[in-house]
C-alpha positions in Angstrom: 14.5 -14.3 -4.3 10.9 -13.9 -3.1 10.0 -17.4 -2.5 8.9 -17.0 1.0 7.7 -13.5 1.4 5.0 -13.2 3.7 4.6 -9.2 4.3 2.0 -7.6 2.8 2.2 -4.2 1.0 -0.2 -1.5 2.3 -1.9 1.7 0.8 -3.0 4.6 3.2 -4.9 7.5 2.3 -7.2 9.7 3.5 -11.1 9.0 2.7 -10.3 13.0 1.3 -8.2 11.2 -1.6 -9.9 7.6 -1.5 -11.5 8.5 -4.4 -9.2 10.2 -6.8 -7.8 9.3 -10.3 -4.5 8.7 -8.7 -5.7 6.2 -5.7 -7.4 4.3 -8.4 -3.5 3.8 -10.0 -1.7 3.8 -7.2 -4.0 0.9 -5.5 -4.5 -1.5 -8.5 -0.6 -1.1 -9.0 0.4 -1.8 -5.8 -2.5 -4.6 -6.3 -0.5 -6.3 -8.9 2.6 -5.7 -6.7 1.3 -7.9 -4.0 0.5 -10.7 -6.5 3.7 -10.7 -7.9 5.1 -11.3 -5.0 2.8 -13.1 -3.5 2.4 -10.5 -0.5 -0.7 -9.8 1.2 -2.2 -6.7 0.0 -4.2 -3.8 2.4 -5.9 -0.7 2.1 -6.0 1.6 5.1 -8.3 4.4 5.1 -7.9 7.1 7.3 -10.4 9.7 8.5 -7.9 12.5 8.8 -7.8 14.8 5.7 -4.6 14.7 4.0 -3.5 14.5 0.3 -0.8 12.0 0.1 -0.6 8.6 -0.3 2.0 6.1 1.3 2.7 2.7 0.2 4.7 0.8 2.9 5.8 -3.3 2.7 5.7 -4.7 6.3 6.9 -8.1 6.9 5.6 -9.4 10.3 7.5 -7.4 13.4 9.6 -5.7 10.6 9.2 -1.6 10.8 7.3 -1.2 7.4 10.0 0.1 4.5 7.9 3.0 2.6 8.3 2.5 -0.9 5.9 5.6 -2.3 4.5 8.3 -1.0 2.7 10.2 -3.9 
């Protein structure tokens, strides 16, 4: 089924959250994802100051499909 994936999955947060309990989880999970599924993996930090976290897989021109926002 996921022979020939070749997104990546991505993390955003703000640098606010970056260093929170719950981006600690939330990265090293979606860390593991990626291997799984042998998906590239990203972090994006953004300077704006917000509290949620959105995970999103993107697969080249694809619009990215979120899969958590926390």
């Amino acid at each position: 089924m996921f022979e020939n994936v070749n997104g990546k999955l991505m993390v955003y947060a703000s640098n606010f959250t970056f260093h929170e309990k719950r981006m600690r989880f939330i990265r090293a999970s979606a860390e593991k994802m990626a291997k799984v599924l042998k998906a590239n993996f990203e972090v994006v930090t953004l300077r704006e100051k917000f509290t949620p976290i959105y995970v999103y897989y993107k697969n080249g021109d694809e619009e990215p499909i979120p899969i958590l926002l926390r």
